[in-house]
C-alpha positions in Angstrom: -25.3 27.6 -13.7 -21.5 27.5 -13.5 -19.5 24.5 -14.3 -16.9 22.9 -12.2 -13.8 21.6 -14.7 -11.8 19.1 -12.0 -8.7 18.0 -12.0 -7.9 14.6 -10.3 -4.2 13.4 -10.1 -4.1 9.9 -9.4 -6.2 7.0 -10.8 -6.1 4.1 -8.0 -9.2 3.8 -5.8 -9.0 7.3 -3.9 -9.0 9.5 -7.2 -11.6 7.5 -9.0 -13.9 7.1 -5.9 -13.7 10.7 -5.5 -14.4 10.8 -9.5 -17.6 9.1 -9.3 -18.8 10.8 -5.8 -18.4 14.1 -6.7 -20.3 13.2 -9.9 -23.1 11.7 -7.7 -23.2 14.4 -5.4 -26.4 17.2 -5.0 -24.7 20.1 -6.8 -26.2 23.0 -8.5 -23.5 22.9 -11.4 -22.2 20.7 -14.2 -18.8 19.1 -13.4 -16.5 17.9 -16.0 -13.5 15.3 -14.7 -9.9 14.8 -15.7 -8.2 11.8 -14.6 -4.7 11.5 -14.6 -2.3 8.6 -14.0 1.6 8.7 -13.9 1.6 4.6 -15.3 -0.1 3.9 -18.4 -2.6 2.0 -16.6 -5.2 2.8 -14.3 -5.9 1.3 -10.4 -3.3 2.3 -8.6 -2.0 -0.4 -5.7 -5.3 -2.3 -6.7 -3.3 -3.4 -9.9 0.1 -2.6 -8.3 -0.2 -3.8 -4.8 -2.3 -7.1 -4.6 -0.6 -10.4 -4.9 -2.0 -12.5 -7.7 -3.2 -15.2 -5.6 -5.8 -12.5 -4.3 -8.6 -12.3 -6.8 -11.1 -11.6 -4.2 -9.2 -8.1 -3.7 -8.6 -7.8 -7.8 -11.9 -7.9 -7.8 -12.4 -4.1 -6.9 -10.6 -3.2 -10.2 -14.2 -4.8 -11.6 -16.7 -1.9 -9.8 -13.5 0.6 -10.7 -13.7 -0.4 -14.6 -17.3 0.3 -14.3 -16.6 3.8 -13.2 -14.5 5.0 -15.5 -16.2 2.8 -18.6 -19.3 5.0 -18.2 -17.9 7.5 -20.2 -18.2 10.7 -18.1 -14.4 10.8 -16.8 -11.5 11.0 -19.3 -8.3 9.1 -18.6 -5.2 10.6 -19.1 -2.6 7.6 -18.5 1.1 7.6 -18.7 0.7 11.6 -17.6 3.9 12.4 -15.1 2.4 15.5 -13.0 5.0 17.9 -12.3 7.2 17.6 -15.8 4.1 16.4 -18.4 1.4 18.8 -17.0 1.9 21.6 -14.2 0.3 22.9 -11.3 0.4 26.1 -13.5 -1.3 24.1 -16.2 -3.9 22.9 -14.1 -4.7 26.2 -13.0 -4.8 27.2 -17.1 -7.5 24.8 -17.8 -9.1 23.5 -14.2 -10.9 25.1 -11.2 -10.3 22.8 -9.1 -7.4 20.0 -8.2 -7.6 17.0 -6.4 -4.5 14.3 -5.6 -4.7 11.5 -5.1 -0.9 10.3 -5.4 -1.2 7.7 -2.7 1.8 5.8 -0.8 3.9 3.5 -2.8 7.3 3.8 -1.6 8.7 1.7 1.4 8.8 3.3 5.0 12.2 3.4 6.1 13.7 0.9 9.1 16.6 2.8 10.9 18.5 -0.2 12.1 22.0 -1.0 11.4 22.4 -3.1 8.4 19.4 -2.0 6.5 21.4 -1.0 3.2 23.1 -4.7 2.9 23.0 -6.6 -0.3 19.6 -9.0 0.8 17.9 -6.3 2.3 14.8 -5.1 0.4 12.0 -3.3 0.9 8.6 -5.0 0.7 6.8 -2.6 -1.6 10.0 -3.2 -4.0 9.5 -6.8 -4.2 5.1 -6.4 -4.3 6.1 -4.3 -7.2 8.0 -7.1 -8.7 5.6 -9.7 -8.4 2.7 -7.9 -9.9 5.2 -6.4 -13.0 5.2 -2.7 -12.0 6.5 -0.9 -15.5 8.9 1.0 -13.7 10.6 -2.2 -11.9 13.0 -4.8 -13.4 11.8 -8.3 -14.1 14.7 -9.8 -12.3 14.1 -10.0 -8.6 17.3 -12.1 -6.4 15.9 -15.2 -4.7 18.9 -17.3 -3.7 17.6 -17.0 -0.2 17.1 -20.3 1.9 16.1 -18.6 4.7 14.5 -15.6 4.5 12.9 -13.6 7.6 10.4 -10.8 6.7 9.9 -7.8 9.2 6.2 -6.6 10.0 3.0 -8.2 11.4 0.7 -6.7 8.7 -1.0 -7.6 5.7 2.0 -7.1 3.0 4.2 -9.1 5.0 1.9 -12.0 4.9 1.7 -11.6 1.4 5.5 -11.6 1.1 6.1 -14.3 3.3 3.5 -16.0 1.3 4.5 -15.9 -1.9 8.2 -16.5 -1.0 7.3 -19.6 0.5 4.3 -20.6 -1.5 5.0 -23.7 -4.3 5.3 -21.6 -7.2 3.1 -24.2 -9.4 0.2 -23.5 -7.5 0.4 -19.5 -8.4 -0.2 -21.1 -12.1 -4.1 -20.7 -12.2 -3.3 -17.2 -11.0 -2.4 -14.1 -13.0 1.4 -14.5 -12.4 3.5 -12.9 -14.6 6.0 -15.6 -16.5 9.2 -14.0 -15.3 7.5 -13.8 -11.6 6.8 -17.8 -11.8 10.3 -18.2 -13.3 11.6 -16.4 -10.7 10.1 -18.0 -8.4 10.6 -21.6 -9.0 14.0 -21.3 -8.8 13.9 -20.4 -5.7 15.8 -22.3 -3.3 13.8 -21.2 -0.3 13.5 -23.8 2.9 12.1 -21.1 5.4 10.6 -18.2 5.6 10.4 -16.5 9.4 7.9 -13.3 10.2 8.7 -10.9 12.9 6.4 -8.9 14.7 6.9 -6.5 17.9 3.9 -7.2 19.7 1.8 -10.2 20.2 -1.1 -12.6 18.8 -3.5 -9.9 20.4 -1.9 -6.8 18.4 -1.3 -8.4 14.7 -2.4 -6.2 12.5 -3.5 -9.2 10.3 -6.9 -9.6 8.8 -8.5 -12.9 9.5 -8.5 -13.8 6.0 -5.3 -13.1 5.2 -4.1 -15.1 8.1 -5.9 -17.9 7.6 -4.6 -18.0 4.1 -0.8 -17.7 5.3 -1.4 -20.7 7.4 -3.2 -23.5 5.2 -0.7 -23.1 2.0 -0.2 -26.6 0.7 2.9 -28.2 1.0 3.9 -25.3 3.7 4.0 -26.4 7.3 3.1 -23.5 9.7 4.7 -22.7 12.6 4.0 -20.8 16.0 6.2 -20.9 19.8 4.7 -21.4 22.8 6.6 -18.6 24.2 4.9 -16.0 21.8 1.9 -16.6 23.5 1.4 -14.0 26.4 -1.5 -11.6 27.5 -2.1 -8.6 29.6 -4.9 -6.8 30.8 -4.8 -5.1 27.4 -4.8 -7.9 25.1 -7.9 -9.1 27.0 -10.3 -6.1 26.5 -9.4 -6.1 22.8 -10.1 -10.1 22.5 -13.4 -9.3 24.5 -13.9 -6.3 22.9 -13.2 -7.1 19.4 -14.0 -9.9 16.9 -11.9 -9.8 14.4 -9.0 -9.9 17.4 -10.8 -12.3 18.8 -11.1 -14.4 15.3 -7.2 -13.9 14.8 -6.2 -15.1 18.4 -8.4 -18.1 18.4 -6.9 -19.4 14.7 -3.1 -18.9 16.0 -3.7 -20.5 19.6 -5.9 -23.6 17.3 -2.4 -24.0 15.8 -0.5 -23.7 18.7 -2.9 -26.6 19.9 -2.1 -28.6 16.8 1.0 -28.3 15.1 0.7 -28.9 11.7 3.2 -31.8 10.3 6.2 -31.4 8.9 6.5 -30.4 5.1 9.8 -29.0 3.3 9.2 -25.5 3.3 8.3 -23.7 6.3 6.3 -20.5 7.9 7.5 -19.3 10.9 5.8 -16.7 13.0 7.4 -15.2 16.1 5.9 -12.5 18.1 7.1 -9.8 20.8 10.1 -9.8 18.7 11.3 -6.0 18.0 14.5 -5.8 14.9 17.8 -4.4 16.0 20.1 -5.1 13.3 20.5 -6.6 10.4 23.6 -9.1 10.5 25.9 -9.2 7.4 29.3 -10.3 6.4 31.0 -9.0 3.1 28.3 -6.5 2.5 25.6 -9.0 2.5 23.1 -10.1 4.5 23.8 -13.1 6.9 20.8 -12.8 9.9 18.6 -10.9 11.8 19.2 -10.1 15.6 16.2 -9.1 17.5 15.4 -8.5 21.0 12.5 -9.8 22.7 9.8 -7.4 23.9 7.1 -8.2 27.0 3.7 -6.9 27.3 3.4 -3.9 29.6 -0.4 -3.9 31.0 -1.9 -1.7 27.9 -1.2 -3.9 25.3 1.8 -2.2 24.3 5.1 -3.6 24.8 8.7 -2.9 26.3 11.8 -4.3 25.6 13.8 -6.8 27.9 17.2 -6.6 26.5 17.5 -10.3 25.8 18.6 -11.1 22.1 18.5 -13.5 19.8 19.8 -14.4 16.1 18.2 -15.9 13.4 20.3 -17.1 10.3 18.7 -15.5 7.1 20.1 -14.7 3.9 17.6 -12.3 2.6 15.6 -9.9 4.8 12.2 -8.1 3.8 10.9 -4.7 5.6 7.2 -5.0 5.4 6.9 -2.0 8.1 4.8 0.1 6.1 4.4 2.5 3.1 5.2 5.7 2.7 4.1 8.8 0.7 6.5 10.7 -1.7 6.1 15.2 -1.9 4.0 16.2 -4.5 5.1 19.3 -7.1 4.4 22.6 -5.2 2.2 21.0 -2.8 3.2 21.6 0.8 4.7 18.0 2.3 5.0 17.0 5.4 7.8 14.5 5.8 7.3 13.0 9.4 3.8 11.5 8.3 4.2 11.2 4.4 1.1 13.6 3.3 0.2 16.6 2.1 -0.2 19.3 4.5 -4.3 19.6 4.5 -7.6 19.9 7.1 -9.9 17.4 5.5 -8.6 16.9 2.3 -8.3 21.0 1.9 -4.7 21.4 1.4 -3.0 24.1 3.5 0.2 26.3 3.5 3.4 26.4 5.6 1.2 28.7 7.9 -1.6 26.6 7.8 -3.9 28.4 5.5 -5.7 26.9 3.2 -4.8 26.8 -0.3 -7.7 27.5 -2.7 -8.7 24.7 -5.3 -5.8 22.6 -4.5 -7.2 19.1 -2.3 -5.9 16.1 -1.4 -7.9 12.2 -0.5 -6.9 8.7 0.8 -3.3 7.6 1.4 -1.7 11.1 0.2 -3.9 12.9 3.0 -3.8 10.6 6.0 -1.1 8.5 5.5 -1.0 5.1 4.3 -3.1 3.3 6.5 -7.2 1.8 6.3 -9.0 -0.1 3.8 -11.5 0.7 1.0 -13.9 2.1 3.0 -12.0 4.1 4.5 -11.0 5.4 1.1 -14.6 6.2 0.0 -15.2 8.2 3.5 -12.0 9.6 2.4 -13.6 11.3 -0.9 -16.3 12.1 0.5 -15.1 14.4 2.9 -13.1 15.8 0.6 -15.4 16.5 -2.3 -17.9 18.1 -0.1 -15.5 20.5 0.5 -14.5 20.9 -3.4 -18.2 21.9 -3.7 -18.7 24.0 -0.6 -15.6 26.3 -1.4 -17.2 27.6 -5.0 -16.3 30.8 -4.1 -12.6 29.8 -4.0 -11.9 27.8 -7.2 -9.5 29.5 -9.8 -10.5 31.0 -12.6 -8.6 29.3 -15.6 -7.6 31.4 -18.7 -8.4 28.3 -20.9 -11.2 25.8 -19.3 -11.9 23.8 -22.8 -12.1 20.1 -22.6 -9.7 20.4 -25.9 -7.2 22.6 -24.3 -5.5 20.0 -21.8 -5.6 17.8 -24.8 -3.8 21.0 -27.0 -0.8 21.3 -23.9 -0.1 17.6 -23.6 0.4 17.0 -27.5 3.0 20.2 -27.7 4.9 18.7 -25.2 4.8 15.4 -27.1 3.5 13.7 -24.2 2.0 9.8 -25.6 -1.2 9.9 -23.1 -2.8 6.9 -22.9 -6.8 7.5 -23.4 -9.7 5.1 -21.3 -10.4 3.5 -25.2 -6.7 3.0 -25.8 -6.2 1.5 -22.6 
């Protein structure tokens, strides 16, 4: 019986699902598991990502505890790959690597006036509000107005916790700087832009629901947002959570909610053009409006408006970073790979190098998408035996050995 020693880079959902599956797979060998983590803490953009008014969603960190507190996977926090351990060194001790590195840095907006002063990127400020080590605990909110960029669920949660009254995150996990932050806020309005329409949000119901019943927030939608095509139609028929979404913005359409002093605006079919500054920092957003073209998509119509904002958040997406000798490709933010198998500049796969969730498909999906993830990627860790490196020094002490002489302060599962 041989024995499979695993590498996994990356400790939010993706490498410690594909931890525990490959543990619970039917194998003929013993597999022994390495998790490593550049932050000092483990979960990823579970811990990193959420908004603390989102306990439901922390909750995962709860069945992801339970994985790693069984015992069977060491934790390796506060482990940079690249500088602290190599891909040299994982081939030393490991026969196999899997990374999970995931998508945390913003995806770029090419319109003019994106570098202003009151520009930021969304994952910037998420990163803020949940006290990311590697982020400052200052964050500028001298905004009144403030218009966010993206019809997903991070801009919800940044509109929402700009606009939100900052005593009600109290019975939340908020950091104290976050809520000091936050209550000084000046903040009247806060105005969310998407391209398409009320048919195409990429909103969960939840999350909308949520965005629209904050206390002391009056919600509001325009009866000009409100347009269909043949398109929009087959997914309302066809789908329910479009269906779900559609019906709670036209209820509010129906009944305006009354007037409170801070204020969610959402505005549809409304694609950015440029961000409006004077002096270097930012004064509005112009947009120009966009009409449905029979599919569902949308075109634009070359009428324009402007919006005064002092503050303007791209919540367009996330984006993967290269990884260390792994081959990147930069249009799509992943790791070059066929299911998770990582492949060369010729397309030829790499042996015992892998890749799962954000890192190999881009940063899109949910949870479960994230576990079929794994498991299409550790089936192919096992069925590719015959391609695993052979490491000159396999011992569960040796990592340990190469991290110390570098003087590299690990953080351990009992430490953490």
């Amino acid at each position: 019986m041989s024995k499979l020693r695993l590498a996994v880079i990356g400790a939010g959902p993706a490498g410690i699902y594909a931890s525990d599956l490959i543990l619970k797979a039917e194998r003929d060998f013993e597999v022994s598991i390495d998790l490593f983590d550049l932050l000092p803490a483990p979960y990823g953009l579970v811990r990193y990502g959420v908004a603390p008014d989102h306990p439901r969603i922390k909750g995962i960190i709860r069945a992801l505890y339970e994985v790693l507190d069984r015992g069977d996977i060491r934790f390796f926090g506060n482990v940079k790959y690249g500088t602290d351990i190599t891909l040299d060194d994982l081939k030393n001790h490991y026969n196999a690597v899997i990374f999970a590195t995931g998508a945390i840095a913003d995806a770029s907006l090419n319109i003019p006036g994106a570098d202003l002063d009151g520009s930021y990127g969304a994952a910037d400020f998420v990163n803020w509000y949940d006290a990311h080590p590697d982020f400052p605990t200052t964050w500028p909110l001298d905004a009144k107005e403030i218009a966010v960029i993206g019809n997903g669920n991070v801009a919800l949660d940044v509109a929402r916790m700009l606009i939100k009254r900052p005593e009600d995150l109290l019975s939340t996990d908020i950091p104290h700087h976050v809520y000091e932050g936050l209550k000084a806020s000046p903040v009247t309005d806060v105005h969310v832009f998407g391209r398409r329409g009320p048919a195409q949000v990429k909103f969960s119901p939840l999350e909308l629901r949520e965005a629209l019943h904050i206390e002391g927030v009056q919600a509001i939608v325009y009866d000009e947002d409100f347009q269909y095509d043949e398109g929009s139609q087959a997914a309302i028929d066809s789908n329910n959570q479009v269906r779900v979404m559609v019906k709670t913005l036209e209820d509010l359409r129906e009944n305006p909610q009354e007037p409170q002093e801070r204020r969610l605006h959402l505005h549809f079919f409304a694609s950015p053009k440029e961000i409006l500054g004077e002096d270097g920092k930012v004064t509005g957003l112009r947009i120009e409006k966009t009409k449905l073209d029979g599919t569902g998509n949308v075109t634009l119509t070359g009428e324009t408006l402007e919006f005064a904002a002092q503050a303007v958040y791209r919540a367009v997406g996330y984006f993967g970073s290269p990884v260390d000798q792994m081959p990147f490709d930069a249009k799509y933010g992943v790791i070059k790979n066929d299911e998770g198998r990582v492949l060369d500049v010729d397309g030829n796969q790499i042996p015992g190098t892998y890749c799962t969730g954000w890192i190999k498909r881009g940063p899109v999906g949910l949870i479960g998408h994230t576990k079929a993830d794994a498991i299409e990627t550790i089936s192919h860790v096992i069925a590719d035996r015959a391609m695993w490196w052979e490491p000159s020094s396999p011992s569960e002490d040796a990592v340990v050995e190469t991290l110390r002489s570098r003087g590299v302060d690990y953080i351990a599962w009992e430490n953490w």
